[in-house]
N, C-alpha and C positions, 0 to 999 in steps of 0.2 A: 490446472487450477481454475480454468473459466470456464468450464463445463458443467457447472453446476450439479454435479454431483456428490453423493459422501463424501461427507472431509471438504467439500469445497466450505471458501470462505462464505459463503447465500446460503447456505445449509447450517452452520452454525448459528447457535444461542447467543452461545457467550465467546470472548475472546480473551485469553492471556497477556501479556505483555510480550512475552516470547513468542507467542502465536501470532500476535499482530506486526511484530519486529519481522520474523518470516515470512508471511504475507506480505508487507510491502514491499522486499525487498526481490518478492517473486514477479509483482507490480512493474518494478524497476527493468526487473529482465525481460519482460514481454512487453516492452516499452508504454506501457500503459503511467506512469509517476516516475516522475522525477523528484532525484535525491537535492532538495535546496542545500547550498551553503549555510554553516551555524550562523546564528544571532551572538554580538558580543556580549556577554552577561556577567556582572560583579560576581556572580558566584561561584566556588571554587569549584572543578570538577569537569567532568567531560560534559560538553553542551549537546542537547539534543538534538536531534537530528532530524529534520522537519522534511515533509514529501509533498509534491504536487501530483495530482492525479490529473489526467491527460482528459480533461471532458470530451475532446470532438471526437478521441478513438473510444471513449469509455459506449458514445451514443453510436457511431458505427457498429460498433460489435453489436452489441443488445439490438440492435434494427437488423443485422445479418440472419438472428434469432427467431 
């Protein structure tokens, strides 16, 4: 996915929900973000799921480049 090629996430326009759901969680596995704990929220429902993107390895990579 960080090769910037077709299909990569830099190449795309637009993004889905499902597209962007899959994307972070491809994030997650190449240890680039981390999956935060939910916020408590009065509303009824599964709580979102919030991510931290990893700055110091996001600017390593892109310098490796």
């Amino acid at each position: 996915m960080a090769d910037g090629g077709p299909g990569s996430w830099q190449s795309r326009k637009s993004f889905s929900p499902l597209r962007t759901l899959v994307d972070l969680r491809t994030l997650v596995e190449e240890g680039l973000a981390w999956p935060l704990p939910p916020n408590r929220t009065l509303q009824p429902g599964r709580p979102r799921q919030l991510y931290r993107l990893i700055v110091e390895k996001l600017d390593k990579d892109a310098a490796g480049k």
